[in-house]
C-alpha positions in Angstrom: 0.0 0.0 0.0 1.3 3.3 -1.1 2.1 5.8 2.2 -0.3 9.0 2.0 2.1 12.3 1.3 1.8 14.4 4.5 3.2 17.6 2.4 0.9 20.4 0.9 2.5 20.1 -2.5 2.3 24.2 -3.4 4.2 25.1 0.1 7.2 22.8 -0.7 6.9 23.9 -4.3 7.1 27.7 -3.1 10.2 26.6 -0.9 12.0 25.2 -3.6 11.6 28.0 -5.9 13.1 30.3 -3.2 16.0 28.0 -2.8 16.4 27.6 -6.6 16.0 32.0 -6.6 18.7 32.4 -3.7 21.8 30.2 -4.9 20.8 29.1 -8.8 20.5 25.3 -10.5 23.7 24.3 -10.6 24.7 25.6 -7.4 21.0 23.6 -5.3 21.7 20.5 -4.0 19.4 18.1 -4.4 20.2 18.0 -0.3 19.9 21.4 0.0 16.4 21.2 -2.0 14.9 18.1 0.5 16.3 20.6 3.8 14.2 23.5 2.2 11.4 21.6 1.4 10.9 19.6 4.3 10.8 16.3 2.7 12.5 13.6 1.8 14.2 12.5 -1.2 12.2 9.9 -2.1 9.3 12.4 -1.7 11.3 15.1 -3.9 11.4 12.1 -6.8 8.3 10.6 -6.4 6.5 14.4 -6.5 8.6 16.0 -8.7 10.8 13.3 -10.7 14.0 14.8 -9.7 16.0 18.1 -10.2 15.7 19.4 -13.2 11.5 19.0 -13.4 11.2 20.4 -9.9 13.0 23.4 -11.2 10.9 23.4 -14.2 7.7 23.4 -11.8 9.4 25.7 -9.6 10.1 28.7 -13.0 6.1 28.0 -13.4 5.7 28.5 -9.8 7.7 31.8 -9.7 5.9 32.7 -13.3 2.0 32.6 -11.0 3.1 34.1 -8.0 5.9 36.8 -9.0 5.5 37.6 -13.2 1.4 38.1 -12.8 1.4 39.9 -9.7 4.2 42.1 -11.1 2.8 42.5 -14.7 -1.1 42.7 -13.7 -0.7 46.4 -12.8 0.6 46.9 -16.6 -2.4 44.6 -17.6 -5.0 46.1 -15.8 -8.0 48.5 -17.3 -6.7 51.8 -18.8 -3.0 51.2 -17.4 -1.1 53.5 -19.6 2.3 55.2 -19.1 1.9 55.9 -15.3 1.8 51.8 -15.1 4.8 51.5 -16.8 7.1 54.4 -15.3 5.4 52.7 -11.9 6.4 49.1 -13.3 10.3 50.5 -13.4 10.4 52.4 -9.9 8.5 49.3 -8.2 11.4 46.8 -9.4 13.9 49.5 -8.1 12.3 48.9 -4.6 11.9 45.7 -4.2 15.7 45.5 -5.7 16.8 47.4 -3.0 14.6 45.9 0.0 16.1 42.0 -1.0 18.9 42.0 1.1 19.9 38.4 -0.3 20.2 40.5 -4.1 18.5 37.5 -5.4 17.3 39.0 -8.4 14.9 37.9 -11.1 14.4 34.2 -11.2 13.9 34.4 -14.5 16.6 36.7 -15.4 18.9 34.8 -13.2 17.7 31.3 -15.3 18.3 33.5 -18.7 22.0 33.9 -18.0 22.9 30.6 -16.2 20.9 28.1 -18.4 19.4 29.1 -21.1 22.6 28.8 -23.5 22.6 24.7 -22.9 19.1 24.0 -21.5 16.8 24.3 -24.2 13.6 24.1 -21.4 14.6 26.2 -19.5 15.0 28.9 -22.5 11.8 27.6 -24.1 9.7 29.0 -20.7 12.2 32.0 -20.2 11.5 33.4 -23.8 7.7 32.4 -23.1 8.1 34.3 -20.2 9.8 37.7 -21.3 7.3 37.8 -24.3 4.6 37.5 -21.4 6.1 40.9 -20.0 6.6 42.1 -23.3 3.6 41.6 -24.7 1.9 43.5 -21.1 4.2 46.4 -21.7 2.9 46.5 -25.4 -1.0 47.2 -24.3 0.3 49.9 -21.8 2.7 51.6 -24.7 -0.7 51.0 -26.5 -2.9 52.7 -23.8 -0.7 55.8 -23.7 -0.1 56.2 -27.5 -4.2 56.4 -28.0 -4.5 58.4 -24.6 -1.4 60.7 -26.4 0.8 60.4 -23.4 3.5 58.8 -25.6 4.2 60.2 -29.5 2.9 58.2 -32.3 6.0 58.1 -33.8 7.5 55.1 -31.5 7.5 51.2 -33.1 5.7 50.6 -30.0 6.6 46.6 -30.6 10.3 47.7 -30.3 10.0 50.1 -27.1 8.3 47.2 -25.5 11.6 45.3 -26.4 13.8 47.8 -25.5 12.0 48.4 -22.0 12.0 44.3 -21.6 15.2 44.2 -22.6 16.0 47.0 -19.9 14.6 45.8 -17.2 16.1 42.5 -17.5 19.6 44.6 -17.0 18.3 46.2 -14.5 17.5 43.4 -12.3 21.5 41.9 -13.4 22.4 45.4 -12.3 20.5 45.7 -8.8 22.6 42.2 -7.7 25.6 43.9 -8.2 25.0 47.8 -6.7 21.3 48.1 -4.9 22.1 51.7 -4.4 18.7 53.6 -5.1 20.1 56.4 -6.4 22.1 54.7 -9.3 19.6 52.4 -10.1 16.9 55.5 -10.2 18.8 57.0 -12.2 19.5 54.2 -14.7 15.5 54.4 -14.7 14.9 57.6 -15.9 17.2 57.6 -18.3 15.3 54.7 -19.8 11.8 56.2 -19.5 12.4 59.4 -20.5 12.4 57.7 -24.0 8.4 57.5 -23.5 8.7 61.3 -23.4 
């Protein structure tokens, strides 16, 4: 008779994907992981199939609780430039209130797998189009509300802006200073001027 799993499987899920967002893949333990988690090995396998799927569940994870929460305020009714200039200066202080500078799981997964792991870069790319595509309706929003000129490729600001928010994360692990990465942030909006 198979023993009953005394584990809520979301709450070790969560735990994992902190683990995997503090110290990377490579550098997890599957030890480390079952320590985190509170559960056994056998447990880790028999749930999650091993390593590599439970960090696979665990970029999903991060993608439900982290990406929408972050990207509904660009997504929601009549969110328009303020969203996005907000979208900037919220990452900037959050940044700075992570004392661990872990980062953007999935920025942090871009750079350390997604050359070799083609999964992993199949759910990243999903991923950063998913944030692209929200800052697209926003860049939308203002153009039509005229808060933006109607001269931008709005498809290629919402690339750029991706695409600079994805340093800025890289950049806020290395120097959290507010004032540096504030700056950095205005230099980058002031392109929606």
């Amino acid at each position: 008779m198979a023993r009953h799993k005394e584990f809520d499987r979301e709450d070790v899920l969560k735990k994992a994907m902190e683990t995997f967002w503090c110290y990377g893949y490579k550098a997890t333990s599957v030890q480390e992981l079952v320590e985190s988690m509170g559960i056994n090995r056998g447990s880790l396998y028999d749930t999650f199939g091993g390593k590599s799927s439970l960090f696979q569940a665990a970029l999903a994870q991060y993608e439900e609780i982290v990406v929408k929460k972050t990207i509904a305020h660009l997504e929601a009714p009549g969110a328009a430039k303020v969203a996005i200039v907000n979208y900037f200066y919220n990452l900037i202080d959050h940044a700075v209130a992570d004392a661990q500078r872990k980062g953007c799981l999935v920025t942090n997964s871009a750079v350390e797998l997604c050359s070799h792991d083609p999964d992993t870069a199949t759910r990243i790319v999903a991923n950063l189009h998913r944030v692209e595509n929200a800052l697209k309706k926003a860049l939308v929003r203002a153009q039509e509300k005229g808060e933006i000129s109607s001269k931008h490729d709005l498809t290629a600001l919402a690339s750029f802006l991706t695409c600079t928010l994805q340093g800025l994360q890289v950049i806020s692990k290395v120097n959290p200073d507010p004032e540096v990465l504030r700056k950095i942030a205005e230099i980058v909006l002031s392109v929606l001027e």
